[in-house]
N, C-alpha and C positions, 0 to 999 in steps of 0.2 A: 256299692256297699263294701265291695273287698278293700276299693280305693282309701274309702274312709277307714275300714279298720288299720290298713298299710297307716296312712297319718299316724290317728290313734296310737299303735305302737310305738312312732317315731316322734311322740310329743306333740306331734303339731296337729293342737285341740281346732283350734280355728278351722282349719282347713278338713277335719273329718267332719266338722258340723256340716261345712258346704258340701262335702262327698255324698254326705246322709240325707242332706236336701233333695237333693238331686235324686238321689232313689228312691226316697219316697213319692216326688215327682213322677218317675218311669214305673213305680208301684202302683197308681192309680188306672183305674178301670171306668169306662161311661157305663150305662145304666144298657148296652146291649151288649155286655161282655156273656159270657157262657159260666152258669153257676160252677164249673170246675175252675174256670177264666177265675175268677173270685174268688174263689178258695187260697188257690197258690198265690196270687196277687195276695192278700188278707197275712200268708205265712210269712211273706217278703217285707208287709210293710211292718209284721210286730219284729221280726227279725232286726229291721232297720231301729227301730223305735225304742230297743231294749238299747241296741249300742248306743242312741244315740242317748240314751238316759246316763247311759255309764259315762259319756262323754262331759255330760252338766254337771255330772257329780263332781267329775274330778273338778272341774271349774267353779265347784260353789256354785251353781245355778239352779239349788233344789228343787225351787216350784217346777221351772223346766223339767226338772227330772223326772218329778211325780205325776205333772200333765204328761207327760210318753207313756208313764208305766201303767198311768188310771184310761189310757188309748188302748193298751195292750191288752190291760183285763177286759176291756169291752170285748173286745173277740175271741181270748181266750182267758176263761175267767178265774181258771186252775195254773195258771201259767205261775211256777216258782220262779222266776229272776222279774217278771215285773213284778211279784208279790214284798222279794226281799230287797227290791230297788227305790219301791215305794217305801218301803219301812224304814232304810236307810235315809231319803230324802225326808220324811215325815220329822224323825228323831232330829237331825239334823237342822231343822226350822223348829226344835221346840216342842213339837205334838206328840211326847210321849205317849199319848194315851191311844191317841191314833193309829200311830208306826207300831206300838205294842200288841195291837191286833194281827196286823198282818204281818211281821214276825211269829209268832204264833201260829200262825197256819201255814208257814212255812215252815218250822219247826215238829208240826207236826208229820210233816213229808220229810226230812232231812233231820232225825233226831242228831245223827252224826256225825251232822256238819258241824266244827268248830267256832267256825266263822258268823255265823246263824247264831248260836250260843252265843257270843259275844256281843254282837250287835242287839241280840233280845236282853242280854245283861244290861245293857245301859238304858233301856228304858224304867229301871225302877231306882229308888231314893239306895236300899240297900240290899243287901246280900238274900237276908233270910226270906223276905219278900219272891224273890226271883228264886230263890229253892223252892219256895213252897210251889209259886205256880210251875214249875215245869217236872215238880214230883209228881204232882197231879195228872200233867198233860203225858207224859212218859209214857205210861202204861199205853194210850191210844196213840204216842207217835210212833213204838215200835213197831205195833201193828200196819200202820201207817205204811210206815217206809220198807215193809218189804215188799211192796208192789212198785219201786221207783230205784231210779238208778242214780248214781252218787251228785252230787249237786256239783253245782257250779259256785253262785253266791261269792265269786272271786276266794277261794280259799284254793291253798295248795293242795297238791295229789297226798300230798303226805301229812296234811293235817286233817285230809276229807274221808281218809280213811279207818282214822281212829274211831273206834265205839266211845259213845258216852257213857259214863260208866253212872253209878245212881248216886244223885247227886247228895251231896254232903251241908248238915248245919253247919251256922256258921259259931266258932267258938263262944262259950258261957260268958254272958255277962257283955256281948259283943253291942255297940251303940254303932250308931252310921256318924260319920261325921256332919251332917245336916242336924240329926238330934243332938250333938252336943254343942255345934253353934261355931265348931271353928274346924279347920282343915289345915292350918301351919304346920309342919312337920317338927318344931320344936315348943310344940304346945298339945299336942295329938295326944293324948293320951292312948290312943286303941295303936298306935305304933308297932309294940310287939304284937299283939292280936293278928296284928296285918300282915306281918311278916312271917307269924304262923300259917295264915291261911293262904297265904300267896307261896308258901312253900307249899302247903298239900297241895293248891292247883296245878302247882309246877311240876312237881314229880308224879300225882296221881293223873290228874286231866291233861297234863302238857300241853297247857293251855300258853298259845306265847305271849297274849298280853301278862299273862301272871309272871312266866320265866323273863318277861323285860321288866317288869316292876319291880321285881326280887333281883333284879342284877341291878337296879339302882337303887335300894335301899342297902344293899351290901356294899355300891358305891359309894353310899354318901354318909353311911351308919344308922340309918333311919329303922328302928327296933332294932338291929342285929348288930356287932359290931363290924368298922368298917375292915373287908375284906374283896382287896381290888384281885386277888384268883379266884374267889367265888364269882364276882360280877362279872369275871370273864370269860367264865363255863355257861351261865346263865346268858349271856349273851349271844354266845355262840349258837346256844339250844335255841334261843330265839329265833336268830337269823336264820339259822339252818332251815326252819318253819316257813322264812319270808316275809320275818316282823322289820321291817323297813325302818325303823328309828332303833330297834336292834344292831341290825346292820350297819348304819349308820354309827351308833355307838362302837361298838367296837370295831369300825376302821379305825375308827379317832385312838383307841385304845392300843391297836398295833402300833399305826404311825407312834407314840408318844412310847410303846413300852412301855404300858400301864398293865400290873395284873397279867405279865405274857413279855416274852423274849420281843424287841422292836423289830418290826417289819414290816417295812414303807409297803414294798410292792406286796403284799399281800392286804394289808389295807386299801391300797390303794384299788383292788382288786374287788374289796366287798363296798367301798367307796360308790365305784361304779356301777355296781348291781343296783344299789338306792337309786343314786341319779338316773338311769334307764326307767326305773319305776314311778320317774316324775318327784321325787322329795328334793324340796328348793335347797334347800339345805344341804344336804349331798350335792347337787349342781353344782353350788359356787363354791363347794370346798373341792370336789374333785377340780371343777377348773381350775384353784389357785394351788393345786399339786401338780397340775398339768404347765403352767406357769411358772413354776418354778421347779419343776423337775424330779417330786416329790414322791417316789414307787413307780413311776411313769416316765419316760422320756419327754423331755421341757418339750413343749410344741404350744405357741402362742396362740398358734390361729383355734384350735381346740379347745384353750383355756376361754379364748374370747366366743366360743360356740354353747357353750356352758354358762357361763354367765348369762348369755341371755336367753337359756332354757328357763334359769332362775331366776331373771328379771323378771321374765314375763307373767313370772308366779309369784310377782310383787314382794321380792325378796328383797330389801332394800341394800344390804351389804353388796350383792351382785348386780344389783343400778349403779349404785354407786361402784363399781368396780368395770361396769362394761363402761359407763359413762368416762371413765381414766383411760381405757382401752382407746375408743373415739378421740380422744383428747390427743394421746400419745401416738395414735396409729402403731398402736401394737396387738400383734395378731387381728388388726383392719384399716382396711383404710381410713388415714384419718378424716375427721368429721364435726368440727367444734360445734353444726347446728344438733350433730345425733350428742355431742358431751353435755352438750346443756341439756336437749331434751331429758337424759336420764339422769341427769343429777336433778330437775326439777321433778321426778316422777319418787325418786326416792326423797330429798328434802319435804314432798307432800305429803311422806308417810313418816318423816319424824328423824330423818338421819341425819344427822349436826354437821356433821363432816361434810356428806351433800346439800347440806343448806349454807354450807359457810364458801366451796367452789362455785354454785351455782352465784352465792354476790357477789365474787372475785369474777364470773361471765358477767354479768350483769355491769359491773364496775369497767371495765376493760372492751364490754362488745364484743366478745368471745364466742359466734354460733346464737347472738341476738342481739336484741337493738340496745345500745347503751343505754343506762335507765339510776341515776345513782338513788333514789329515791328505793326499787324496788332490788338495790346494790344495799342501802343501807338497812333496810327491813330484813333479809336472809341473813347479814350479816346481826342482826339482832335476836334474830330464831337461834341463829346457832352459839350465840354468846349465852342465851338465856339457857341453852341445855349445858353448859360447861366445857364446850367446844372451845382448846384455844389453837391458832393456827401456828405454824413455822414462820415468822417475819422473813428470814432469810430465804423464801423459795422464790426462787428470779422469776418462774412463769407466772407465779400469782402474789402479785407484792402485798402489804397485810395495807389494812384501812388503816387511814390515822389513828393514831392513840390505843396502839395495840402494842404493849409490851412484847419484848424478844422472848420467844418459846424454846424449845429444846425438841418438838414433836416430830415426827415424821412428815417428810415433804407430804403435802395434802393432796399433791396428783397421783400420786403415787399408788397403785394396786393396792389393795390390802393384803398383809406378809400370811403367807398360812399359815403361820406358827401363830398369830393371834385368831385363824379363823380353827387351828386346831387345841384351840385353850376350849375347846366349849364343852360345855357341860352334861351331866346327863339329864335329857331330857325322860319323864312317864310318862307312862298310859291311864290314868285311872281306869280301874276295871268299872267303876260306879257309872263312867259314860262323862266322868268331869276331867278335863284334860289338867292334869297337873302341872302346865306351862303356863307359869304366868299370862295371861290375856294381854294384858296392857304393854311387859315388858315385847311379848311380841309383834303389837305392833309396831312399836318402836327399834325394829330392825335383830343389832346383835344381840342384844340383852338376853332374848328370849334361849339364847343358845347355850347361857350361863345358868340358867335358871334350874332349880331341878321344886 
């Protein structure tokens, strides 16, 4: 188990599932063990069972998660982390109504937990819904949780320690964006509404989803007007907390000197906190500062270890960027069959640029079998999304009948200064990610999006 959590902290999901295996394995007991035999066997294997839940979540393997946690309640049926693991996995395939239970009873032991609040916030359509029930539940979770010691439910020491304070309607005349049928932020009418009430959460509950939302509606002008030194107290307040697209934000905000005096290395500094945290996104921007030298000292081989944190977390700008890495034998050895592999992992997720390299391997036999058929089909993915290539780039000549471009050689890394143009990305507090869907799965987009 230790093995697997050492993984776990080091990214490497795969290899903590196998660590997990394996103790669950040495966790088991025959039927002439000694009912004590059983007992601590029974603590070991929910033990293993909770990490290993924490493990699928991060991977998106929910049902996995909630088969562990619905193992864990079997034996202990009071047990808060498979309660609030299941709820998490629940909300996350959709089951509101389901996951909203057992948040709730977990809630009711951890009124103080922020993180718990959060996660039970997003099981309803709106606000005043979720006021009502936990004004209700309040009086019995206080009670509650003075026989219990501060939670877990992955929330920092400094956000688990805050009191919940009695919770607040939401402003006169307030609609959910579901009742009024749109969510566009230059069609919203509840705009100000939002940016009022995401200021009382931010300053009364210090709540960081609220203090990340308020620092990007201050970003982008969305009800207030735009002020990039507000969005970048608000940010700060976030990260401070351990709001990881916080974090996130405002490295981008340092490196660029947005809203704040410019400072690579300390950007680069809250850059790396995200990425440690697993955010794909952090990943391959930290490595393309690590690559080009960016708050950090240039080290290749580092830049190219990061890339495929975020590869692996189907981040397609970082396939496409470790797959150049391979290509180039920079910071690896080169590997035209590992170049192609990941330019076809990201062109399968919609990357133009990795769809137009991968027909240029294709075309040429580059790391696979020459093929001009499945040369000329990639080459047509990536024409049909707007992709035009550089004629002039001698390692990948263009196909016939492709006019002369001006673009960036197409083996080429991606520059950080295009991976630090990105945008701010929200949180809905509603439980509806304000990231465009589509634009992210189509790679960079999603990064521009707010």
């Amino acid at each position: 188990r230790e093995a697997g959590n050492n993984a776990f902290n080091s990214c490497h999901m795969e290899l903590a599932m196998r660590k997990y295996a394996k103790a669950m394995a040495y966790a088991s007991l025959d039927e002439s063990a000694s009912e004590e035999m059983v007992k601590l066997a029974q603590e070991e294997q929910c033990h293993v069972l909770l990490n290993r839940a924490l493990v699928t979540l991060r991977l998106k393997l929910y049902q996995d998660a909630a088969d562990s946690c619905t193992q864990v309640l079997a034996m202990q049926p009071g047990s808060c982390k498979a309660l609030y693991r299941l709820g998490v996995s629940l909300r996350k395939m959709g089951k509101q109504s389901e996951a909203k239970g057992h948040l709730q009873a977990v809630f009711v032991q951890r009124p103080e937990d922020l993180s718990v609040r959060k996660e039970l916030s997003m099981c309803y359509d709106s606000f005043q819904e979720y006021f009502d029930d936990i004004s209700s539940i309040l009086p019995q979770a206080t009670n509650e949780s003075a026989s219990h010691s501060p939670s877990e439910a992955g929330a920092s020491a400094s956000s688990s320690e805050q009191a919940a304070p009695t919770p607040r309607k939401t402003p006169a005349g307030w609609k959910s964006a579901l009742e009024l049928g749109h969510t566009g932020a230059s069609d919203n009418k509840n705009n100000t509404a939002a940016a009022s009430l995401l200021l009382k959460l931010a300053q009364e509950e210090k709540l960081p989803d609220a203090q990340f939302n308020l620092a990007c509606y201050y970003a982008q002008g969305i009800g207030v007007a735009v002020d990039h030194d507000q969005a970048m107290i608000w940010y700060r307040k976030a990260a401070v907390q351990g709001h990881i697209k916080a974090q996130v934000n405002m490295a981008l905000a340092l490196v660029q000197g947005v809203g704040c005096r410019r400072n690579e290395t300390e950007g680069a500094e809250w850059m790396l906190r995200a990425a440690t945290r697993g955010d794909a996104r952090a990943q391959r921007t930290f490595g393309a500062m690590c690559a080009q030298g960016r708050g950090v000292d240039k080290d290749e081989r580092e830049a190219a270890r990061w890339y495929a944190k975020a590869a692996r977390q189907n981040d397609t700008r970082a396939q496409f960027n470790l797959g150049a890495c391979y290509q180039e034998g920079t910071g690896v050895t080169a590997d035209p069959r590992k170049a192609a592999k990941w330019y076809w992992r990201a062109a399968t997720l919609g990357d133009a640029q990795a769809m137009y390299n991968l027909g240029c391997c294709y075309c040429e036999g580059i790391g696979v079998q020459q093929d001009d058929s499945k040369a000329a089909r990639w080459f047509s993915e990536a024409a049909a999304r707007g992709f035009a290539p550089n004629v002039q780039d001698p390692k990948f000549p263009s196909p016939p009948r492709i006019s002369a471009g001006e673009e960036e050689s197409t083996h080429q890394v991606q520059d950080v200064d295009e991976m630090l143009g990105a945008g701010h990305e929200m949180n809905a507090l509603d439980g509806q990610d304000a990231t465009n869907r589509a634009a992210e799965e189509w790679g960079e987009e999603a990064d521009h999006h707010t």
